[in-house]
Structure formats: structure tokens, C-alpha cells
C-alpha positions as CSV (number, residue, x, y, z in Angstrom):
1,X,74.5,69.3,96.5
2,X,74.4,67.7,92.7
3,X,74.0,69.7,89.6
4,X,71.0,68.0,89.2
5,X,69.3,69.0,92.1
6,X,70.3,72.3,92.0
7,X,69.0,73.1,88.8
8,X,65.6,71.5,89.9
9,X,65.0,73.5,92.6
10,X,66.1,76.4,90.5
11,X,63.2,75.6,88.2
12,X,60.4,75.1,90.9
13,X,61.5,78.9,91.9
14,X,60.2,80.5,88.2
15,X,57.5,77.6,88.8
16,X,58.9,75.4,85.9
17,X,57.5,71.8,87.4
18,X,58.1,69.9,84.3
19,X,61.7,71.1,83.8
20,X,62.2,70.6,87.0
21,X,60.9,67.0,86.8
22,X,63.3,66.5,83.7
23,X,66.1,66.7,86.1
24,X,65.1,64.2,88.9
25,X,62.0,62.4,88.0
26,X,63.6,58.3,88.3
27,X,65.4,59.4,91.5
28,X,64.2,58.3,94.8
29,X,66.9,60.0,97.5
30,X,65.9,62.7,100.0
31,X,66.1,65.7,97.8
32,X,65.0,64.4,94.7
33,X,61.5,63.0,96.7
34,X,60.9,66.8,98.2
35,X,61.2,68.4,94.9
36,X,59.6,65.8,93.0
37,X,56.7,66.3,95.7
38,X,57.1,70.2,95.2
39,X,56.9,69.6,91.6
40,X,53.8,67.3,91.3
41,X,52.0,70.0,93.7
42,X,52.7,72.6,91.3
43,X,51.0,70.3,88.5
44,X,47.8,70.2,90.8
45,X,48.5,66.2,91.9
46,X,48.1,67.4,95.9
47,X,47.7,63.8,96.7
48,X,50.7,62.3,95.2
49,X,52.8,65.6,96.4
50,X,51.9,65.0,99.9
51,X,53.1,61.8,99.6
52,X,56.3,62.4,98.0
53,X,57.1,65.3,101.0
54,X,56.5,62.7,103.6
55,X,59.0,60.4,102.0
56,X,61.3,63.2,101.8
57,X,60.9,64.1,105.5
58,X,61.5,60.0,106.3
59,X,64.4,59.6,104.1
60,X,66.5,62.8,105.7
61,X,68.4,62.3,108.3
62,X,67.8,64.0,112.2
63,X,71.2,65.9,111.3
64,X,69.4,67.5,108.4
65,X,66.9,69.6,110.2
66,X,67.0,72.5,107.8
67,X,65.9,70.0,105.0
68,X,63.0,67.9,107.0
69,X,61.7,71.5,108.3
70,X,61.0,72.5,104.5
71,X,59.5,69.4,103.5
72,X,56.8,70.0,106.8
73,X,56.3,73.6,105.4
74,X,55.9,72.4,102.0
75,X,53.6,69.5,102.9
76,X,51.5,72.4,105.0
77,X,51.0,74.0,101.9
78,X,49.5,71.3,100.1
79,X,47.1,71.1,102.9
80,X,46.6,74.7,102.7
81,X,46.0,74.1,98.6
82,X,43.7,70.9,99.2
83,X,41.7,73.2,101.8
84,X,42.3,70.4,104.1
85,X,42.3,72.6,107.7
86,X,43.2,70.0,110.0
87,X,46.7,69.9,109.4
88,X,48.8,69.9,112.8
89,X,49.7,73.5,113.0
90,X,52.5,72.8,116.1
91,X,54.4,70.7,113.3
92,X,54.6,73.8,111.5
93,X,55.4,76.2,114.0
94,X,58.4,73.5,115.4
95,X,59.8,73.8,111.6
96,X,59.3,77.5,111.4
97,X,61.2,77.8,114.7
98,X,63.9,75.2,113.3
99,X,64.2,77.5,110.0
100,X,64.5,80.7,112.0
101,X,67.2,79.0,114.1
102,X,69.3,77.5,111.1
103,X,68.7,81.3,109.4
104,X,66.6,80.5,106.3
105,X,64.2,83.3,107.4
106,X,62.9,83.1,103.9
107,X,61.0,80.0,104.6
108,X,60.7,80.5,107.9
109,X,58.6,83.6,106.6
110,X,56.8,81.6,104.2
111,X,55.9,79.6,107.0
112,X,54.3,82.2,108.9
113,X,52.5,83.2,106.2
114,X,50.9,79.6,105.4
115,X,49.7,79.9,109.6
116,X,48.4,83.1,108.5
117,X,46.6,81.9,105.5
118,X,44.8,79.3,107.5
119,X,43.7,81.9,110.2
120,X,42.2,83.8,107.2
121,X,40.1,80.9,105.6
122,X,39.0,80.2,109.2
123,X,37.3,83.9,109.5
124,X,40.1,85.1,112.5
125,X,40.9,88.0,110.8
126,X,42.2,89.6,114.0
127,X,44.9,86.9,114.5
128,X,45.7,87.3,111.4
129,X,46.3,90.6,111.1
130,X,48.2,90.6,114.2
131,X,50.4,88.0,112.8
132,X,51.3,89.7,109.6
133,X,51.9,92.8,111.3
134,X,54.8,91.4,113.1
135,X,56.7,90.1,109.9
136,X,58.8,92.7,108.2
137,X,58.4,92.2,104.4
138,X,61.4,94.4,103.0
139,X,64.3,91.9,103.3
140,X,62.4,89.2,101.7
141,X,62.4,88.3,98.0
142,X,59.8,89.5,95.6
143,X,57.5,86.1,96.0
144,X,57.3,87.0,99.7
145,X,56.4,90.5,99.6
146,X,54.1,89.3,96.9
147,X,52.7,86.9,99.5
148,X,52.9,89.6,102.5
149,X,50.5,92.2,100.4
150,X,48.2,89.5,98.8
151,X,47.1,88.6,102.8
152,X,47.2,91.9,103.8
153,X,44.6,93.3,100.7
154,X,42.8,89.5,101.5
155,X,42.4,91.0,105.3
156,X,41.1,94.2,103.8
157,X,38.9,93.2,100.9
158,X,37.3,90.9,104.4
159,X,36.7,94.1,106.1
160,X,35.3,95.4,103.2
161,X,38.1,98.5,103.0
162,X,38.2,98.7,99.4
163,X,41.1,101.7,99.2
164,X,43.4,99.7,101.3
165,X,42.5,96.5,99.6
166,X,43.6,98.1,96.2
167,X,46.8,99.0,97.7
168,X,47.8,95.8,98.8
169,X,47.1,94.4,95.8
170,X,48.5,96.7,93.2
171,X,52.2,96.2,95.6
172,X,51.5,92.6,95.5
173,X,51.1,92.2,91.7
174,X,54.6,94.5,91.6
175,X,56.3,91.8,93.5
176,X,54.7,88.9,91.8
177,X,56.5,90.3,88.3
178,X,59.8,90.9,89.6
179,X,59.4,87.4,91.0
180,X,58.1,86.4,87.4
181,X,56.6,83.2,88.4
182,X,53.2,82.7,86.5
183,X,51.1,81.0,89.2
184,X,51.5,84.0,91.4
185,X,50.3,86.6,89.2
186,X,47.8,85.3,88.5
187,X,46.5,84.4,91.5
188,X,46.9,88.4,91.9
189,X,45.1,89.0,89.5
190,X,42.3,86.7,90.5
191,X,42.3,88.4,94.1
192,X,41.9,91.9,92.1
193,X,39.7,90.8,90.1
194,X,37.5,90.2,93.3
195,X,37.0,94.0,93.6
196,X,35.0,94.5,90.8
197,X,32.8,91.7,91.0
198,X,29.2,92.0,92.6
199,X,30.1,91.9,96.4
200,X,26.0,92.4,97.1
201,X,22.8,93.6,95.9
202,X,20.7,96.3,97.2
203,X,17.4,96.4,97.9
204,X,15.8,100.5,98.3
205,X,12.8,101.8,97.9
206,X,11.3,98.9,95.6
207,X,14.4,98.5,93.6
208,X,17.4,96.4,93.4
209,X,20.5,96.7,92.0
210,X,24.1,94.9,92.4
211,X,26.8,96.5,94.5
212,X,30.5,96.3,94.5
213,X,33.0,96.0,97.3
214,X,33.9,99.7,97.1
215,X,30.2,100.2,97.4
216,X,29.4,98.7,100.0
217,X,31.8,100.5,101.9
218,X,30.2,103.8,101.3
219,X,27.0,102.0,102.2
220,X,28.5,101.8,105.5
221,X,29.4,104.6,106.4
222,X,26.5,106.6,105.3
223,X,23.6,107.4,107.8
224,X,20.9,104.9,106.0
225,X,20.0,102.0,107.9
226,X,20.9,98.5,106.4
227,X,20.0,95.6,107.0
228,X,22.7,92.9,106.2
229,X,21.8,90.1,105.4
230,X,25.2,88.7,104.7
231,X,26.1,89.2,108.4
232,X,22.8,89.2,109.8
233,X,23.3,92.6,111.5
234,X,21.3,95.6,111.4
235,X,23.6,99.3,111.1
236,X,24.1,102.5,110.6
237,X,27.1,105.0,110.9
238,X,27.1,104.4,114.7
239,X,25.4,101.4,115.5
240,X,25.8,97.8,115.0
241,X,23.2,95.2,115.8
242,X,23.6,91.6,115.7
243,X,20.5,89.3,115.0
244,X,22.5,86.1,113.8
245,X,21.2,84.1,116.7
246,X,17.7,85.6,116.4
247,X,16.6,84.3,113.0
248,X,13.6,84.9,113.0
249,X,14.0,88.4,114.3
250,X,15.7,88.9,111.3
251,X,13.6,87.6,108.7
252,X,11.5,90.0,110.0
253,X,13.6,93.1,109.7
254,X,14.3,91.6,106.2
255,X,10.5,92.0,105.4
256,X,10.2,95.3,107.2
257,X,12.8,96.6,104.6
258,X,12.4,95.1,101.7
259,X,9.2,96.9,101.8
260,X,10.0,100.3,102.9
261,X,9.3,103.1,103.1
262,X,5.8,101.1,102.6
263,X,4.5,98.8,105.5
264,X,4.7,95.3,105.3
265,X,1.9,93.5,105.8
266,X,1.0,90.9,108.4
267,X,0.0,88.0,105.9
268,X,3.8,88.3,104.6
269,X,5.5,88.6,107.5
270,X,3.7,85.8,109.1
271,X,4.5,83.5,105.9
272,X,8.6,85.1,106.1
273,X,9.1,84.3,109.5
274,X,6.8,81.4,110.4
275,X,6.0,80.1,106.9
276,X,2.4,80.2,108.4
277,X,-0.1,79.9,105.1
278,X,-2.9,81.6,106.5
279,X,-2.8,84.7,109.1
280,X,-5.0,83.1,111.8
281,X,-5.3,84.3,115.6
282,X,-2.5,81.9,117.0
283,X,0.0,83.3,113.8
284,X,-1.3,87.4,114.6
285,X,-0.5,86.6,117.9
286,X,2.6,85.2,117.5
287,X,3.6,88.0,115.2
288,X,2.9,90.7,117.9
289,X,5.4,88.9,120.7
290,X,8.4,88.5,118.3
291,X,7.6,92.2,116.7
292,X,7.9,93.4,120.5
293,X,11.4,91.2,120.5
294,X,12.5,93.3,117.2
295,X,10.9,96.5,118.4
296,X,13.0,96.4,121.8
297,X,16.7,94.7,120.0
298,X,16.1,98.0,117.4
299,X,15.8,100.3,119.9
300,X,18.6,102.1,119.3
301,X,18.3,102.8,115.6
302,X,14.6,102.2,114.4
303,X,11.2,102.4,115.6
304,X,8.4,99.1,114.7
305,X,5.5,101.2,114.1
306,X,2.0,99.5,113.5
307,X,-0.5,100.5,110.7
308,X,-3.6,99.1,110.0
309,X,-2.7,96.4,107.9
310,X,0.9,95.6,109.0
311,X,4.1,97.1,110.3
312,X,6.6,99.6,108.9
313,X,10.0,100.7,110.2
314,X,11.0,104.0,111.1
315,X,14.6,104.9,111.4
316,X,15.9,107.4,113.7
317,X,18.3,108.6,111.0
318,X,15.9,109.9,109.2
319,X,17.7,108.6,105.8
320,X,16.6,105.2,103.8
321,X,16.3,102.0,104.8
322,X,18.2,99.2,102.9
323,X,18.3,95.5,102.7
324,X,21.7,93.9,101.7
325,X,21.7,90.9,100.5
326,X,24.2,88.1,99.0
327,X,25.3,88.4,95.6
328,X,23.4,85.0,94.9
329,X,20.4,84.2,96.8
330,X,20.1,80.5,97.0
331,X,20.1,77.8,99.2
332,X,23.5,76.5,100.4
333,X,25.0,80.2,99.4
334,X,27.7,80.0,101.4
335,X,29.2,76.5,100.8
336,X,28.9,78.3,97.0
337,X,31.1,80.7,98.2
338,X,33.8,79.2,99.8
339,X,34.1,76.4,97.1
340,X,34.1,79.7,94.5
341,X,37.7,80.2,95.5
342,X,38.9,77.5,92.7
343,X,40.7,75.3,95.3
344,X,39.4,71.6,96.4
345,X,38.0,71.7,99.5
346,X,37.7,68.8,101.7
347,X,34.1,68.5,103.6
348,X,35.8,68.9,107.2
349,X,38.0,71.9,105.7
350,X,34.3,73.9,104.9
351,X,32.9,72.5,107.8
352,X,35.7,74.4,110.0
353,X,35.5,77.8,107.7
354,X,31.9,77.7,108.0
355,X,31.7,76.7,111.9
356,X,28.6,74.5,110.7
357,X,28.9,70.7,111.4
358,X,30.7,68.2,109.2
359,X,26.9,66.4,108.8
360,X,25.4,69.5,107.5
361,X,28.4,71.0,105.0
362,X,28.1,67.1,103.3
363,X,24.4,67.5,102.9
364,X,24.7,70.9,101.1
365,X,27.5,69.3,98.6
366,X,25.1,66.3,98.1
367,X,22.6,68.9,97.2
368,X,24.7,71.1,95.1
369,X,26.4,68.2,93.5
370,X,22.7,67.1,92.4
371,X,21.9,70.2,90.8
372,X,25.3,70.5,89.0
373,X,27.1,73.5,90.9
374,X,29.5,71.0,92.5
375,X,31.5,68.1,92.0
376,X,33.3,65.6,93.9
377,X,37.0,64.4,93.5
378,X,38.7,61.3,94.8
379,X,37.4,58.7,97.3
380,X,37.4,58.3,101.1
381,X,39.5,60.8,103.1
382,X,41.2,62.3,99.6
383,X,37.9,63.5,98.4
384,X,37.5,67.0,98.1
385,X,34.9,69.4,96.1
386,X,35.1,72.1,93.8
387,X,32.7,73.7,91.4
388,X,33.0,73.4,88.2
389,X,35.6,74.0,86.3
390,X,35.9,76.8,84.4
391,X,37.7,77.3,81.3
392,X,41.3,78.0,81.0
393,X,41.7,77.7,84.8
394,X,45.3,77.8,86.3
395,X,46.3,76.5,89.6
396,X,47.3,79.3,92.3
397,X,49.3,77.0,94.1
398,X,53.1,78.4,95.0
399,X,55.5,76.4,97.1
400,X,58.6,77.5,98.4
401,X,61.4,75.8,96.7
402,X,64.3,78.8,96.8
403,X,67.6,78.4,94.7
404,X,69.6,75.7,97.2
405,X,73.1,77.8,98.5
């Protein structure tokens, strides 16, 4: 391999794109295309760099299967990058297993780790986890480990285990120095960061106040009862309740505690749950039947008591009652969330992460994008969404483009 080349693809490693560019920007053969698409990725031009890695893939030869393997993983990457989750992922298992084969278990890691990125976004934390439990991060260089702990404290900071979260991270922003590429701290950083921002806010006993993630996990293991309303599950130490299919069930818990240790009365829960305006006999009615609903799915941890004027809860704990809610309570919340990540996002990409339907996610962009909390990028199938953007933003994108040997 040429000078030139090799000095590129040494300066996509420390994540120099332009130097890189310097070298091989006016030439069009295999190698030069792949790092050029590499490089232009790096810069934030996704479109342009998936382009340039499919040319790449073309332009090498059958015989060079090492070569067109990397260019699939790279091109999965930009998908990852552009939050576009409907990239084939058998094309990149078939170059992960052509990597492993050939022995560049480097990218044949980094390819693992791109499948287990995408399991993440996609809430299948369990698959996931499994996944990076059977990769062995010591052998690999310091991008990789970095990589391997910044999924592993993503896993935890999902399952809301702040200590192990912490961990994770703290070795992952180790390894991102020693690696000393730029775009990987701090996307570090960013993922730490996470932890001490508001992860909820609490509603007890007539107050409210914002919660981080560490919080919330002490929240969960104490004996009050909460009612999520991020998860739509009612809990305590011992008992987990799922209403997510029973919405208006859990307005109604909702109600019940936001007003605790107080009663809530009917004329509210009726307008919560039914948005009924005035408390006639057909609403009252309809009340008692889907209180008897809560009453019996609550069983287990809380009583529904009535009182003269409404309905209060009474937990068998003994301890508080508490409503969780999100950190921003607002229509389209969790489109918000997702798109809160800094990435593009492409409709369909939210639509899978969210398991809502493509039809739906595009009417919550139209809305957000109407009040200003969104915006639209490219045309046709390149468009994608982001929020904002926010001052001094840098790209968290990292390809794999390792020293050639």
C-alpha cells in the first residue's frame, strides 16, 4: 500500500479528516474512495460518506474481502450516525464473520459493537447486554475499550444503575485519552454528563422537585410507592405493576397520587381520565367501573379507598406515595428525547426506537418542527431531524479506520 494512503488512514485514526483529505482528496481508486468516505463522515457529510463507502466496496475486488468487509462496517456506522435503523444487519454480520476469519478482530470487534449499538437505540437491552458480555475488551486498542465501556455504562444508565453506570464511564473516558482522538472524549463526556442532568421529577406530598439518575435509583428501592409515569408502571421494593396498555387506569393512579396523602376528587379524575367537563351520572358511573379495574390491578400494593368527595390511595407499605414523572412534560416528550441525543434521526429510525408507527413519529416532528424544537434536514429519503443546534456542538461520530499493516 502507497505512502499516501497510509498516512491517510493514519490520520482518520487520531480523527484528523482534513489531513487525511490532504493526502487523497482528487483520487478515485478503492482505497482512496473508503477513506475519503471515512473522512467526509468524520466532517458530519453522512450522505456523501455513504456514498463514497459504497463506491469503495464496488471498486475492490472479490479477492479483497478484508477491504470490502470494512467499507460494509464503515458504511453501518454512518447508518448508525444518521439514526437510520433499517440498515441490513446480515451484511454486517457476513463482514464481521469475514474480518474474524482474515484476523482483523479489531474491526471485527468494532463491528459487534455497531450491532450492539443498534440493539441499544432499539430498547433490547437484554440482547445487548448479552452481546457485549461475550466480547473480551483487554486485547483491543484503547478506542475499543473506550467503545466496550461507553455501551456497557449506556446499558446501565438505561437500567437506571447509577454506580455501575459511573464505572463504565470513568474506564471509558481512560481509554478515550490514551486513544487521544477528540470526537471520542467527548462523546464520553457527553454520556457522563447524562448523570447529572434531571433524569425526573417528583411529585410528594404537594411538592415537586427534579431528580437525578442516582436518585431515582434510591427511589426504587425504597419502600414508597411510585407511580412512573415514564414507564407507566406502578412499584415498590417488591412489586412491579404494569398499566402501559391500561391508559386510563393510569391516569387515574396519576391523579390518585399527585394528590396524596389527600383524596382526589371525582370532578378531577373524571376530567383526567375521561376529559368529561362536568361530573354527571353517566361520568360517576363510569368512574366507579374503571376505579374497580385499578382497585383490583393494585391489589397487591395499594388499596382505592372511597371518601365522600372522591378517592384516595392507601398503600400497604405504609410509606409515601410518589408520582414520577418525565423531566419535560409536554406533548411529543419522547420524540424530544430521542432526537436530544444530537444525532439526525430519520423518521422510520424513531419510528422503530419508539415502536410507534412511521405515520404518527412524522406527525410529532411536523408538530415540533412548528413550534421550533425541531428541524428538518435534506429532502426525500435523506431527510433526517434534529433539534436545534446548540452552540459549539461537535460530532460524536468515530469510524474505524486503524493504521493499514
Amino acid at each position: 500500500m502507497d505512502s499516501l494512503i497510509t498516512a491517510a488512514a493514519r490520520a482518520l485514526a487520531t480523527g484528523d479528516p482534513l489531513g487525511a483529505l490532504k493526502r487523497i482528496s482528487l483520487r478515485n481508486d478503492a482505497p482512496a474512495l473508503a477513506l475519503r468516505g471515512i473522512a467526509m463522515a468524520q466532517l458530519g457529510d453522512l450522505t456523501r460518506a455513504r456514498s463514497l463507502l459504497r463506491d469503495a466496496t464496488r471498486a475492490f475486488s472479490p479477492r479483497e474481502a478484508v477491504a470490502r468487509a470494512r467499507c460494509v462496517v464503515a458504511e453501518a456506522e454512518v447508518a448508525l450516525a444518521a439514526r437510520d435503523l433499517n440498515w441490513p444487519g446480515k451484511a454486517l454480520d457476513s463482514a464481521r464473520i469475514a474480518l474474524e476469519e482474515h484476523g482483523d478482530h479489531a474491526n471485527a470487534a468494532h463491528a459487534h459493537y455497531l450491532a450492539i449499538r443498534h440493539l441499544l437505540l432499539l430498547g433490547k437491552l437484554d440482547d445487548a447486554e448479552r452481546r457485549l458480555t461475550g466480547i473480551d475488551p483487554v486485547p483491543l486498542p484503547p478506542a475499543a475499550r473506550a467503545i466496550h465501556s461507553l455501551i456497557a455504562g449506556g446499558i446501565a444508565t438505561r437500567r437506571l444503575q447509577a454506580k455501575a453506570a459511573r464505572t463504565s464511564l470513568a474506564l471509558a473516558s481512560s481509554a478515550a485519552h490514551k486513544a487521544n482522538i477528540p470526537a471520542l472524549i467527548a462523546e464520553v463526556a457527553s454520556a457522563q454528563a447524562t448523570l447529572d442532568a434531571p433524569a425526573a421529577r417528583l411529585f410528594a406530598r404537594g411538592e415537586q422537585r427534579v431528580l437525578r439518575l442516582d436518585e431515582v435509583e434510591a427511589l426504587f428501592a425504597s419502600k414508597d410507592l411510585v407511580i412512573d409515569a415514564c414507564r407507566y408502571i406502578v412499584r415498590d421494593a417488591s412489586n412491579m405493576i404494569s398499566l402501559a396498555r391500561r391508559p386510563v387506569l393510569f391516569v387515574l393512579a396519576g391523579a390518585l397520587a399527585e394528590a396524596w396523602p389527600h383524596d382526589a376528587p371525582r370532578e378531577i379524575l373524571i376530567a383526567r381520565a375521561f376529559r368529561g367537563k362536568t361530573a354527571d351520572e353517566s361520568y360517576r358511573a363510569r368512574l366507579r367501573v374503571e376505579i374497580g379495574r385499578l382497585r383490583k390491578a393494585l391489589r397487591s400494593v395499594a388499596d382505592v379507598n372511597a371518601t365522600p368527595r372522591g378517592f384516595v390511595l392507601a398503600p400497604h407499605s405504609r410509606r409515601d406515595v410518589v408520582l414520577l414523572a418525565r423531566p419535560i412534560d409536554e406533548e411529543h416528550a419522547e420524540v424530544l428525547a430521542l432526537l436530544a441525543d444530537g444525532e439526525s434521526w430519520s423518521s422510520s429510525g424513531l419510528a422503530l426506537a419508539l415502536g410507534a408507527s412511521q405515520r404518527t413519529v412524522q406527525r410529532a416532528l411536523d408538530a415540533l418542527a412548528a413550534a421550533g424544537k425541531a428541524q428538518a434536514l435534506g429532502r426525500g429519503r435523506a431527510r433526517r431531524w434534529t433539534t436545534p443546534p446548540a452552540p459549539g456542538f461537535a460530532t460524536t461520530l468515530l469510524l474505524p479506520a486503524p493504521p493499514p499493516v
